[in-house]
Biopython code that builds the backbone (N, CA, C, O; Angstrom):
import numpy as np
from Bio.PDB.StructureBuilder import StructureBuilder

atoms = [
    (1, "UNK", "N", (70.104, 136.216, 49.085)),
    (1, "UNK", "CA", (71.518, 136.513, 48.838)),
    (1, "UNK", "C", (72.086, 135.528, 47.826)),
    (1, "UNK", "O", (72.134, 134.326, 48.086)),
    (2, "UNK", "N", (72.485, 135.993, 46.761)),
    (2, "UNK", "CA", (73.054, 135.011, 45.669)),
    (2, "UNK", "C", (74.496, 134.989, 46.171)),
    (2, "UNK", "O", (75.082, 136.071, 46.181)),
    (3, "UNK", "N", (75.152, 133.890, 46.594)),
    (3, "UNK", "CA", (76.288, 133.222, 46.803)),
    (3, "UNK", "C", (76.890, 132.393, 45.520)),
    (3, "UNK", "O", (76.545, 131.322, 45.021)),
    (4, "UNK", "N", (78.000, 133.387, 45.170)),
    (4, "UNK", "CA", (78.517, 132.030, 43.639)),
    (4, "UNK", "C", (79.467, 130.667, 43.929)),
    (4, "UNK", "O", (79.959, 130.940, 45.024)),
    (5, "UNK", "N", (79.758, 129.928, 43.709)),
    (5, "UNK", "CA", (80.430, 128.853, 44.010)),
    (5, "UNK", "C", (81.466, 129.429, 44.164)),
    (5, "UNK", "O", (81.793, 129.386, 45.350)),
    (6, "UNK", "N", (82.428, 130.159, 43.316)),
    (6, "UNK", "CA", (83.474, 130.119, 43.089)),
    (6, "UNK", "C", (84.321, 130.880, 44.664)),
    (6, "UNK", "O", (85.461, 130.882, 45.131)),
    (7, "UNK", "N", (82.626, 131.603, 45.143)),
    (7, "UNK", "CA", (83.557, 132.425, 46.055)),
    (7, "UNK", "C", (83.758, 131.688, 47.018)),
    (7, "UNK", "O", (84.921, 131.707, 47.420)),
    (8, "UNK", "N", (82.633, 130.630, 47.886)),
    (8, "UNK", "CA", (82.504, 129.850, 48.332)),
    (8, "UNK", "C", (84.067, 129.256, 48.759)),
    (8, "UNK", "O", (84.712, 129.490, 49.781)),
    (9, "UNK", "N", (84.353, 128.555, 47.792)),
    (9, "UNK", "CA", (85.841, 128.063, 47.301)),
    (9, "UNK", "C", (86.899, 129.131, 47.601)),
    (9, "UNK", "O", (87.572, 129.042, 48.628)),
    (10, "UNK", "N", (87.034, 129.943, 46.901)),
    (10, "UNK", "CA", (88.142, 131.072, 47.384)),
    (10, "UNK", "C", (87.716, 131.454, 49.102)),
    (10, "UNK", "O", (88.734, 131.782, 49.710)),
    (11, "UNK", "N", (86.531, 131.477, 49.929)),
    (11, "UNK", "CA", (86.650, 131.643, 50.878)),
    (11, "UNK", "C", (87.218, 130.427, 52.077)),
    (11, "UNK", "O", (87.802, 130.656, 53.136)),
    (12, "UNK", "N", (86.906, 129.383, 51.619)),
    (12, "UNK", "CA", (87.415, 127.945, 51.644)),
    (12, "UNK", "C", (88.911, 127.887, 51.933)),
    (12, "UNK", "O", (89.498, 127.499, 52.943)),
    (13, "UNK", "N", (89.277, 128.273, 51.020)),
    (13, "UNK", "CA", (91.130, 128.260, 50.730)),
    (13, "UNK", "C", (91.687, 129.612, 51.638)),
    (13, "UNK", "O", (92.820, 129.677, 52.115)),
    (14, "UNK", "N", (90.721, 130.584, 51.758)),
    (14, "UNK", "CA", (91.329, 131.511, 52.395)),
    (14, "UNK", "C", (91.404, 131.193, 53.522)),
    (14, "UNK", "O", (92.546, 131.068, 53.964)),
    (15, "UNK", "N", (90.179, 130.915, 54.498)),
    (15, "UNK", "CA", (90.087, 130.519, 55.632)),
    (15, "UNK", "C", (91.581, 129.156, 55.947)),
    (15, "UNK", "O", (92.504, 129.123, 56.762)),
    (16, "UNK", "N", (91.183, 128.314, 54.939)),
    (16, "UNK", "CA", (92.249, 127.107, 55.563)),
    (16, "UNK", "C", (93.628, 127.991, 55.503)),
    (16, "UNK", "O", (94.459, 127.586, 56.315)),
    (17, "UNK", "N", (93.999, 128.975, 54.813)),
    (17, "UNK", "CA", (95.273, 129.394, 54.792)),
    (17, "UNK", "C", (95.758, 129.669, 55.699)),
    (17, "UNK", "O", (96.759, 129.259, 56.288)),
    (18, "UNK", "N", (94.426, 131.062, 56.028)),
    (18, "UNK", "CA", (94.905, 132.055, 57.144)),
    (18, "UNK", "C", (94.666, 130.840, 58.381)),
    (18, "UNK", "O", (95.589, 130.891, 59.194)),
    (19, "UNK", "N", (93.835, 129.971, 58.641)),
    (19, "UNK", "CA", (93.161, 130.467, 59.938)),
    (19, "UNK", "C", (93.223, 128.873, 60.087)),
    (19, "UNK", "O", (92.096, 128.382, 60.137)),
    (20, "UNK", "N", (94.198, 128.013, 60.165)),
    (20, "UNK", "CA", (94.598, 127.077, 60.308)),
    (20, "UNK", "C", (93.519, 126.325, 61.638)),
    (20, "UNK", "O", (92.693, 125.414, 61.693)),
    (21, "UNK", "N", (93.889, 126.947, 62.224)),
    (21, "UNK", "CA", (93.139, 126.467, 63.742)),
    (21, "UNK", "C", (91.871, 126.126, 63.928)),
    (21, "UNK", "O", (91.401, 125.401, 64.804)),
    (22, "UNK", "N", (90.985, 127.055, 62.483)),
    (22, "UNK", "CA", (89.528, 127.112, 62.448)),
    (22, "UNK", "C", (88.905, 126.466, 61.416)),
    (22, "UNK", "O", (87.784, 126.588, 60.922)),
    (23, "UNK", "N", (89.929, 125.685, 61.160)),
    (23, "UNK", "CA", (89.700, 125.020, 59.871)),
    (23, "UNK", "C", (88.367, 124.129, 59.866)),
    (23, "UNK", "O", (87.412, 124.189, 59.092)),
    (24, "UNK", "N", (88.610, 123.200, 61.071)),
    (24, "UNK", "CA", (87.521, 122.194, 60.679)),
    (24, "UNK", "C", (86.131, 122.793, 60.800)),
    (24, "UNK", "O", (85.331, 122.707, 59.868)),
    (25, "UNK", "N", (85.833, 123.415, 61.973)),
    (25, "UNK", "CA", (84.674, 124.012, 62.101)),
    (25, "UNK", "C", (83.942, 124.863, 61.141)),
    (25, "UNK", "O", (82.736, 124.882, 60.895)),
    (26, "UNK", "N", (85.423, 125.940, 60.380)),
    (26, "UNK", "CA", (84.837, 126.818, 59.145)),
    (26, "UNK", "C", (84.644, 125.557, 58.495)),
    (26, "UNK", "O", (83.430, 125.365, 58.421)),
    (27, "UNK", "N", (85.160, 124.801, 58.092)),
    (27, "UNK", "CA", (84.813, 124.049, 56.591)),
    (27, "UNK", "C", (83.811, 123.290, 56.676)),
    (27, "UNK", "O", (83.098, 123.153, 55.681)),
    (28, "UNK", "N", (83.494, 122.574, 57.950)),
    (28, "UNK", "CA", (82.192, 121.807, 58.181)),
    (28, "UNK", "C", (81.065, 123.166, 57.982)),
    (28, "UNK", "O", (80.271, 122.919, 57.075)),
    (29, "UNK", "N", (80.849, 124.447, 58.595)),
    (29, "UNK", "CA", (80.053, 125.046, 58.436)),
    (29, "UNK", "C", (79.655, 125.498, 56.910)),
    (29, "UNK", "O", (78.538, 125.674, 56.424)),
    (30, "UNK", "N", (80.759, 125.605, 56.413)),
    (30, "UNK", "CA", (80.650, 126.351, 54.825)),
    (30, "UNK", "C", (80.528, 125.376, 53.926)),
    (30, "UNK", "O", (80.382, 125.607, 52.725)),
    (31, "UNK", "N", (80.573, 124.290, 54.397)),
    (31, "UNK", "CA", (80.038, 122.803, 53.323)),
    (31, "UNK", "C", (78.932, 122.671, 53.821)),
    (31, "UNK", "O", (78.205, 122.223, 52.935)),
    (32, "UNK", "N", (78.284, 122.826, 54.896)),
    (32, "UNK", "CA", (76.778, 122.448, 54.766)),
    (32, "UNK", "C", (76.182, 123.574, 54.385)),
    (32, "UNK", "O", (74.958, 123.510, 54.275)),
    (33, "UNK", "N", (77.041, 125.252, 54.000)),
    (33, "UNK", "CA", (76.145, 126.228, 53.579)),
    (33, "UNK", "C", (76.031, 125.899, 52.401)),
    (33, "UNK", "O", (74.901, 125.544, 52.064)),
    (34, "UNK", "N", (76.874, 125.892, 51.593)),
    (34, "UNK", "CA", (77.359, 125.327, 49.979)),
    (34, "UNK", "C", (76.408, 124.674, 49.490)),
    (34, "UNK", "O", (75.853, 124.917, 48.419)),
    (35, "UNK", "N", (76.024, 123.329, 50.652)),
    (35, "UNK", "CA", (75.247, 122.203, 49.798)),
    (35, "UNK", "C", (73.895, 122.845, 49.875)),
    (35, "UNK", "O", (72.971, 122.610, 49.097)),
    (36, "UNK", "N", (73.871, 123.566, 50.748)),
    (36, "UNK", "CA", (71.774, 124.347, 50.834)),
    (36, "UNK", "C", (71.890, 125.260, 49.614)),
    (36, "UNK", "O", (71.121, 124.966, 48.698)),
    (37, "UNK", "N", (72.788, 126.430, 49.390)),
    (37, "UNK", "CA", (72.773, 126.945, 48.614)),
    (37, "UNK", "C", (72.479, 126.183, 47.002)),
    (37, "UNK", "O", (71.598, 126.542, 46.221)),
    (38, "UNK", "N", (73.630, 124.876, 46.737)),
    (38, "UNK", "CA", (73.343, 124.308, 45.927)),
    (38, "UNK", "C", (72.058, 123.712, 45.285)),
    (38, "UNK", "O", (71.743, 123.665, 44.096)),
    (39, "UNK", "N", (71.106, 123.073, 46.881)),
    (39, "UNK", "CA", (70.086, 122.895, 46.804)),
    (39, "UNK", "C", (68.863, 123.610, 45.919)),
    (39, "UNK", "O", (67.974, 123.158, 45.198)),
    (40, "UNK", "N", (69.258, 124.938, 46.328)),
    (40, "UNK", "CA", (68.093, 126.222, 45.868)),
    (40, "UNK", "C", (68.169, 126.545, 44.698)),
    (40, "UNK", "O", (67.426, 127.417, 44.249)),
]
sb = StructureBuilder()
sb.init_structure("model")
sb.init_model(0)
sb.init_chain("A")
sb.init_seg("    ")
for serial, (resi, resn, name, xyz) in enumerate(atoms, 1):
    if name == "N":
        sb.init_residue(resn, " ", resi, " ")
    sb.init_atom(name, np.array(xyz, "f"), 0.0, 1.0, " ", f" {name:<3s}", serial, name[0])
structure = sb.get_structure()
């Protein structure tokens, strides 16, 4: 699955917008997806 950065980020900002509550957990999860992806 090719994941682009940018969406990464826009999903980032969306989540913290909407979903205040789930913030830390989404963002800890989607920063360690980010950095594997980056990895590859």
């Amino acid at each position: 699955m090719n994941i682009h950065p940018w969406g990464l980020l826009s999903s980032l900002l969306y989540r913290q917008g909407v979903g205040p509550k789930y913030k830390a957990d989404k963002n800890k999860n989607t920063i360690a997806q980010a950095m594997v992806f980056n990895r590859h």
